[in-house]
N, C-alpha and C positions, 0 to 999 in steps of 0.2 A: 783625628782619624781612628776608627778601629779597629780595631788589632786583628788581622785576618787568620791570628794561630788562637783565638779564644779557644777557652774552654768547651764553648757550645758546637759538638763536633759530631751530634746523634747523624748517621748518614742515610736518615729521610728523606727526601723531597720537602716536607714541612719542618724537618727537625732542625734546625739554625738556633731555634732556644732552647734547645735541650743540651745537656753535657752528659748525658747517659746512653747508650743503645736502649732502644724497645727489650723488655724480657719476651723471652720466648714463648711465655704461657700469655701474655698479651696479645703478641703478636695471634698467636690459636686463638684467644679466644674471642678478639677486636674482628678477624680477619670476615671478607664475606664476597673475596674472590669465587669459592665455591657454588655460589649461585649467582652470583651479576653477574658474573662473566656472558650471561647470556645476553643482558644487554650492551655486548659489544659493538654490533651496526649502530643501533640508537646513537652509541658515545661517540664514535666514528662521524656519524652525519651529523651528530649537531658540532662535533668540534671542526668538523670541514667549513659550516656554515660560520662558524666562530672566527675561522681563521678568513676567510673571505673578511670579512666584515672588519676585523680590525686592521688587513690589509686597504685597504677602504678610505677609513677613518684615519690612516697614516700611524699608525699605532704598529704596524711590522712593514717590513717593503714586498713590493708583490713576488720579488725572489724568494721570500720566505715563506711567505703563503704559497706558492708551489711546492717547496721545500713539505712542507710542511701538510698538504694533499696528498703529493706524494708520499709520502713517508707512511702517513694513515690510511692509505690504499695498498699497502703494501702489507702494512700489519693487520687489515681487514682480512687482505688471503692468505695470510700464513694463518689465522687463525681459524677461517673457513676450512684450509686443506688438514687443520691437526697438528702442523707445524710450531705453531708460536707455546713456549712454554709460560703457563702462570704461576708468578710466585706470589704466594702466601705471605712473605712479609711486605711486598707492597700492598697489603692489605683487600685494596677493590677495582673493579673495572676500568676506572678512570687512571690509579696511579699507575697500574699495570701496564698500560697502552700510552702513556706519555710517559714513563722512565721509557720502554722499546722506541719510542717515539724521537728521546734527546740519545742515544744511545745510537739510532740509525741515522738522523742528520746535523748531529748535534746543536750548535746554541741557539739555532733559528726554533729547534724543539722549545726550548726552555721557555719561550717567547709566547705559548700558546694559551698558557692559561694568564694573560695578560689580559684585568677586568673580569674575571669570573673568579667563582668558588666552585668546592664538588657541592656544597650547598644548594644551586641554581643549577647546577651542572645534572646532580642526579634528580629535581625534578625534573630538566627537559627531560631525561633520556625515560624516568617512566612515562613520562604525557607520551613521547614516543611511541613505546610501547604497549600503550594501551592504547592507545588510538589506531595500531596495526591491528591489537586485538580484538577491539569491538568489530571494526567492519568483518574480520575472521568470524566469529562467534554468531554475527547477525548474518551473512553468509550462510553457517549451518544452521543457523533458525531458521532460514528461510529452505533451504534444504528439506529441514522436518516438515514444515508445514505442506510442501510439493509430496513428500510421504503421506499427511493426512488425505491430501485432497483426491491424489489418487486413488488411496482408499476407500475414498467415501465415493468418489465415480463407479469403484469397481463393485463395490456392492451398494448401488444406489437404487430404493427399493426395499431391500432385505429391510426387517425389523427383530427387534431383540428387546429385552426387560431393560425400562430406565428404574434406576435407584435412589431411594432415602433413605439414609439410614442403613443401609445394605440390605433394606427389605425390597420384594418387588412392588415398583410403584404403576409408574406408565409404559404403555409400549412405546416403543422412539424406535426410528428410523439408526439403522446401524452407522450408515452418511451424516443424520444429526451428531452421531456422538464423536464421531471423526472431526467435524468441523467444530467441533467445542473447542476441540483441543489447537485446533488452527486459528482459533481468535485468543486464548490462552498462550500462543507462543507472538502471538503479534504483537503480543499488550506488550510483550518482553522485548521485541523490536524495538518496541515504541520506547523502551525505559533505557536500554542502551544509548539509543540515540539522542534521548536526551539529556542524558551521560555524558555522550560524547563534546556538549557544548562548552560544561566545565571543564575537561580535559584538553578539548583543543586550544588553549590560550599558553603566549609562549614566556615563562618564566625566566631566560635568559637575559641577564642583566642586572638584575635582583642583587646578585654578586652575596659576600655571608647575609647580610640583612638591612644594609641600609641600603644599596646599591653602588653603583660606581663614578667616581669620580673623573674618572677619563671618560675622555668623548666617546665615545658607543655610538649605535644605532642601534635598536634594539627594533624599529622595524623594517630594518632589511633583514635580521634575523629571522625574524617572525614570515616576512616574504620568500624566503630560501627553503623555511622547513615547514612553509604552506599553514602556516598557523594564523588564521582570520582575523587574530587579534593578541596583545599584550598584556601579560599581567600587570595590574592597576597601582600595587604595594607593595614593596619587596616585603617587609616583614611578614605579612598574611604567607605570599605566595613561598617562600624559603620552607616553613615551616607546617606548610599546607599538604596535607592529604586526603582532603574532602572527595576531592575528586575520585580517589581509588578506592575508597572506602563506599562511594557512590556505586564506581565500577562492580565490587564485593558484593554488594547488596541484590545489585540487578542479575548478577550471577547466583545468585544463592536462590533468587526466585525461580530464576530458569530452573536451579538444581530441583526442586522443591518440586516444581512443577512434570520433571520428569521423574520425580518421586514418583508422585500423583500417578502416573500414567504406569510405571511399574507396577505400583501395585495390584492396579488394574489388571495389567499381563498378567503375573502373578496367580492371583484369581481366577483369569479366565481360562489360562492353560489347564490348571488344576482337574483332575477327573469330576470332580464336584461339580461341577461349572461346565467344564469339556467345550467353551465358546468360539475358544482358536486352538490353532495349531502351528507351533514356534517351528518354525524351518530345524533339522536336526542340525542344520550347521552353525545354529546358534543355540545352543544345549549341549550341555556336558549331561554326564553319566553319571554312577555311584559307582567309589572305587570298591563294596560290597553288596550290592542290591542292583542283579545284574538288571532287570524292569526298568530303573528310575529313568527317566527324562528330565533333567532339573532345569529350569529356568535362570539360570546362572547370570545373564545380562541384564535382563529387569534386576536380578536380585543386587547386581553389585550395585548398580544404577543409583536403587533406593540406598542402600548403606551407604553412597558414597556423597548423599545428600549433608551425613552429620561430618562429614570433612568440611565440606565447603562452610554450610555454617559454624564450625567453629572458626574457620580465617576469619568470617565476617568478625566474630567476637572478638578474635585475637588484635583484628585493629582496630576496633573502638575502643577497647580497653588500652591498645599501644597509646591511642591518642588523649585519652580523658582525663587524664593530671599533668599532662605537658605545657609548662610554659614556653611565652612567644621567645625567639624562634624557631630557628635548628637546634635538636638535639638528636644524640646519638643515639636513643632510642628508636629514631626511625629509619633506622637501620634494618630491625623488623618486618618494614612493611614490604619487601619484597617476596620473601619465601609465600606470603598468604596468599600474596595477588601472583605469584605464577602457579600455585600452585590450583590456583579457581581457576584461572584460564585454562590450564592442562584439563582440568578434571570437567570442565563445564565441556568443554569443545570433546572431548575424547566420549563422552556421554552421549551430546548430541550426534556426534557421526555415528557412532555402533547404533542408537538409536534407532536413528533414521533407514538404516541396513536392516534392523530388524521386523521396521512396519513395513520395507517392503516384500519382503520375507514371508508375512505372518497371510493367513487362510482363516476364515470366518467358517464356522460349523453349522452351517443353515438350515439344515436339517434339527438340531437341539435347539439352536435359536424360534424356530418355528414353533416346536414343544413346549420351552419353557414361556412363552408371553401368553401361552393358552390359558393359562391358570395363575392363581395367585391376584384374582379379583382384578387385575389391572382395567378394565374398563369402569370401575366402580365410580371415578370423578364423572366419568361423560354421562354416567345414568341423574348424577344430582344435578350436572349441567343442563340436561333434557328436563328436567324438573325446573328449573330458573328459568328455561324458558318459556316453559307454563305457567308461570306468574309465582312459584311457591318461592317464598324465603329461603335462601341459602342454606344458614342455619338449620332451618324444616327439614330442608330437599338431604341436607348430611343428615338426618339423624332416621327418615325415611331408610335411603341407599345402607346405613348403617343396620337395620331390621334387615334388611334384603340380603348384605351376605353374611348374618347370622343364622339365616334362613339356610343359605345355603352349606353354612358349614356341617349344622344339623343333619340335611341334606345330602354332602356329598354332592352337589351338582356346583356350578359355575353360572354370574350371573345369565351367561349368552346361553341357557340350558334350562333356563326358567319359562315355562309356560305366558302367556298372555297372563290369562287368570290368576294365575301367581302374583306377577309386578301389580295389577290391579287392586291386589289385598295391599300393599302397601300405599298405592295412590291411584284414583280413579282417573286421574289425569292422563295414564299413561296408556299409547296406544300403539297400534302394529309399526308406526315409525319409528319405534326405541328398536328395532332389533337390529338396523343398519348402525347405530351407532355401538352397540354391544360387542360389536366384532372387531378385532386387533384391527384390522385396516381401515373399520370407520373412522374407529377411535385416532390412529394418527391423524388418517386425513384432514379429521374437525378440528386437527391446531393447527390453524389458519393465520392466527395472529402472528404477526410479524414478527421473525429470530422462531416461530415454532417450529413444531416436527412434521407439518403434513410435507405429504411430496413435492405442490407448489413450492412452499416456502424456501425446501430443502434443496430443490435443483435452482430456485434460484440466487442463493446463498453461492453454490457450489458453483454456478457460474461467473460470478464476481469472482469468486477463489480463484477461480483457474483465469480467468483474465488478469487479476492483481498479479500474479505468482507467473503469468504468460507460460501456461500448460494449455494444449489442446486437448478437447474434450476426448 
């Protein structure tokens, strides 16, 4: 028999092999109470579902598994109301809430992590967590996109300068440019959810890395906490963070992409531009330049883009020299991934407040598509369809607003006789297409800008998204 007064007296929970206390500057610098702690429900519901199960399997008796509900329904509301204190030398989430756990009904506590690790244990509780999160995040994606398409209802019609290059190109319908952005945050639906497929598979059982030798059921686990399916290996899944790292990415594109659209505000608020008009309750001031109106929400929007992707960085590089299985370096990977969900979701809700917010300047919008040659493709287009080579028909249209630059006039401003000296082909039907609203019109082709296309684009929208017109 063993000697029950051994040396080995560290008072851990794990410490049984140790004959020393944790030093203090360990304990600080091991600990990560200070951010899991938020996924306390997570640890909660899967250890409810843990204790069922091994009540089950006859692995605890069902007085214990009550016990043992109980107990973690109680330390779920003390810690909802503020009440429950964390201590830093139990290190994280999990020991935290089972020392309160054997502390509140004692030895039946002790019994609960019977067949698991925090290895298995802290992947359920992220899968948890990010499985609350995506449906949240794709939620306010979808949120945005109800912003764009309203928008593009409410000024559907309007046209404005489309861009290459930041030069003016074509005219577009102000609604085209609105629904870009609505098939752009979809795509980002789309990548969430299929995100969500790796994520939803239920790790529990995995145990450190080979898995466990007591009877388990690992898919009543998985039926409890609604997860489709099992993980296939404990070694992969112990030491897996594919999945989060997945989650990281598809958030970093969202970010990115409301980069994109800031910079856009941005610009368009600007006097330069003068295209919209940001509600003043979304703009700050200058604490000396009593005039300024600053764009302050687009602006953090876009800054807050190089947060995000650096988390992504930060956990592919946690992961890329790590051998198989658990290590403690991924310990890491939480602060990145709450801190993407905070910053992605907090992004898209101001966001979406903002485009509802924002005024189209239709008046300068009508101004600025008059100039800046933007009907110049339709004039080479009307050429192609005279039989002339492309090539030709650009380098024609090309003579035409050099002409005009000389000039000081605008193709739509040019005589008959005029377009004639470039090609005799050309006849009194170019001048319906010379005008901003031919020139939409004629993009016909399907995903274009004419107003066909565009209302009926905009009606799929608001039927997918279930907005009446």
């Amino acid at each position: 028999m063993p000697d029950s007064s051994s040396k080995y007296s560290s008072s851990k929970l794990w410490g049984g092999r140790f004959s020393e206390q944790t030093a203090a500057s360990v304990e600080a610098f091991t600990a990560s109470i200070h951010f899991d702690a938020r996924l306390y429900r997570h640890d909660i519901t899967g250890s409810m579902a843990h204790a069922k199960m091994l009540a089950r399997q006859g692995l605890i008796t069902g007085e214990e598994r009550d016990q043992i509900i109980k107990g973690l329904d109680s330390i779920g509301k003390e810690i909802e109301s503020g009440a429950f204190v964390f201590r830093p030398e139990l290190e994280d989430i999990h020991m935290n809430i089972e020392k309160a756990l054997i502390e509140k009904i004692g030895p039946a506590g002790e019994k609960l992590h019977t067949a698991r690790s925090r290895n298995d244990q802290i992947s359920l509780d992220i899968r948890l967590y990010l499985r609350e999160e995506t449906y949240r995040i794709t939620d306010l994606l979808t949120g945005l996109q109800k912003s764009f398409v309203r928008t593009a209802r409410k000024y559907l019609g309007a046209i404005m300068p489309g861009y290459t290059h930041l030069q003016r190109a074509q005219p577009v319908l102000v609604s085209h440019h609105m629904l870009a952005y609505y098939e752009m945050f979809g795509r980002d639906k789309e990548r969430l959810f299929d995100c969500l497929k790796r994520i939803n598979i239920m790790p529990l059982g995995s145990a450190a890395l080979a898995g466990t030798g007591l009877p388990v059921d690992r898919d009543f686990v998985a039926r409890e906490l609604d997860f489709p399916a099992i993980t296939a290996n404990s070694m992969d899944k112990v030491g897996d963070r594919d999945f989060a790292v997945e989650f990281v990415s598809a958030c970093t594109l969202i970010q990115i992409h409301l980069s994109r659209l800031s910079e856009e505000l941005v610009l368009w608020s600007s006097d330069e531009f003068s295209f919209v008009n940001l509600a003043d309750s979304y703009c700050t001031g200058s604490s000396i330049m009593p005039q300024k109106k600053n764009p302050d929400i687009p602006e953090l929007i876009r800054g807050k883009s190089g947060r995000v992707t650096g988390n992504l960085i930060s956990l592919i590089t946690m992961l890329k020299g790590l051998p198989l299985t658990y290590n403690r370096d991924l310990q890491e990977d939480k602060e990145p991934i709450f801190d993407t969900a905070d910053t992605v979701s907090h992004s898209l809700a101001i966001m979406a407040e903002l485009l509802d917010n924002l005024e189209f300047n239709l008046e300068i919008l009508q101004n600025r598509v008059k100039t800046g040659f933007m009907t110049a493709t339709d004039l080479a287009d009307y050429l192609v369809l005279k039989q002339i080579p492309f090539r030709k028909a650009h380098s024609i249209v090309g003579r035409a607003v050099a002409h005009c630059l000389d000039n000081g006039k605008d193709l739509s401003e040019l005589t008959l006789d005029e377009l004639k000296g470039f090609s005799s082909v050309i006849e009194d039907d170019i001048f319906s297409l010379l005008t901003v609203k031919g020139s939409v019109d004629s993009r016909q082709s399907a995903g274009g800008t004419s107003i066909k296309s565009v209302k009926q684009a905009l009606s799929e929208a608001e039927k997918i998204l279930e907005l009446k017109p």
